[in-house]
C-alpha positions in Angstrom: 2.7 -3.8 -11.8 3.7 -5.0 -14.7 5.7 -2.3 -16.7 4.2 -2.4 -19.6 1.3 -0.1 -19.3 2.9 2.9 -18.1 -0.4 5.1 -18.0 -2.0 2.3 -15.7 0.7 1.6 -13.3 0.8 5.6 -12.9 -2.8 5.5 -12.2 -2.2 3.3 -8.9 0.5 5.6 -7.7 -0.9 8.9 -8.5 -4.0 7.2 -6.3 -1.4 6.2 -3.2 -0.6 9.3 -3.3 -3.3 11.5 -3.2 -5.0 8.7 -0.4 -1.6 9.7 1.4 -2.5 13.7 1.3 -6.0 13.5 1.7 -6.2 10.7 4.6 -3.0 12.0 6.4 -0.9 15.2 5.5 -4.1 17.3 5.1 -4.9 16.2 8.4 -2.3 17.0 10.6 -0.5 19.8 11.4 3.0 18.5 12.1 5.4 20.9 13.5 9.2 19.1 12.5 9.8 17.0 9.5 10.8 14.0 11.9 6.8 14.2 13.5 5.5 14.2 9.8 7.8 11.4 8.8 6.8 9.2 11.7 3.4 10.0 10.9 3.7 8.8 7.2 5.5 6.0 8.1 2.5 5.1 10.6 -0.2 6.0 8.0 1.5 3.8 5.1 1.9 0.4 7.8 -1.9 1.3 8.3 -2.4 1.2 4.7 -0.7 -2.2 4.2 -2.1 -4.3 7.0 -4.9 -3.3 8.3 -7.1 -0.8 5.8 -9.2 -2.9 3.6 -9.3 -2.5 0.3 -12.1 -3.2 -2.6 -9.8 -4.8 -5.1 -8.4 -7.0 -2.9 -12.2 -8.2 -1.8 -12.1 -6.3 1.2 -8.4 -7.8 2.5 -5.0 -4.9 3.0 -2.7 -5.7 0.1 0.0 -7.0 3.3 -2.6 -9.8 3.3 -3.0 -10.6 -0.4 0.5 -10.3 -1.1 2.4 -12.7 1.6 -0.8 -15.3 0.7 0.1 -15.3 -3.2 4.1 -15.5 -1.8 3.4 -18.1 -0.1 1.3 -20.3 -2.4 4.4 -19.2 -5.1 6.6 -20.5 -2.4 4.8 -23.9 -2.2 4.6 -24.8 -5.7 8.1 -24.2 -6.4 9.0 -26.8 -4.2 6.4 -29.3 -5.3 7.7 -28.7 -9.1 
């Protein structure tokens, strides 16, 4: 995100976020706050690495991000 466009970084939040309710917290029906943060915890490293996203062609954004790192990574060191 870039900072700059405030209205369209707020747009990818607002969308974690209502993913997180409607994929997770609407589903369960945890009982202490330490079951529902485990299970957020667990939903968000599911939502990282291994659910695939269409703006990423289909690859998690853990994927796409440590690729571009690395390739960042690489050409400093060539320069």
């Amino acid at each position: 995100m870039d900072g700059k466009g405030r209205c369209l970084d707020n747009i990818f939040i607002e969308r974690l976020w209502r993913s997180l309710k409607y994929e997770c917290v609407y589903l369960h029906a945890w009982e202490t706050g330490s079951q529902a943060k485990a299970g957020v915890a667990k939903w968000i490293a599911f939502y990282n690495y291994q659910r695939p996203h269409a703006a990423h062609g289909g690859q998690p954004p853990a994927v796409v991000y440590f690729t571009q790192t690395e390739t960042d990574q690489q050409g400093q060191r060539v320069a």
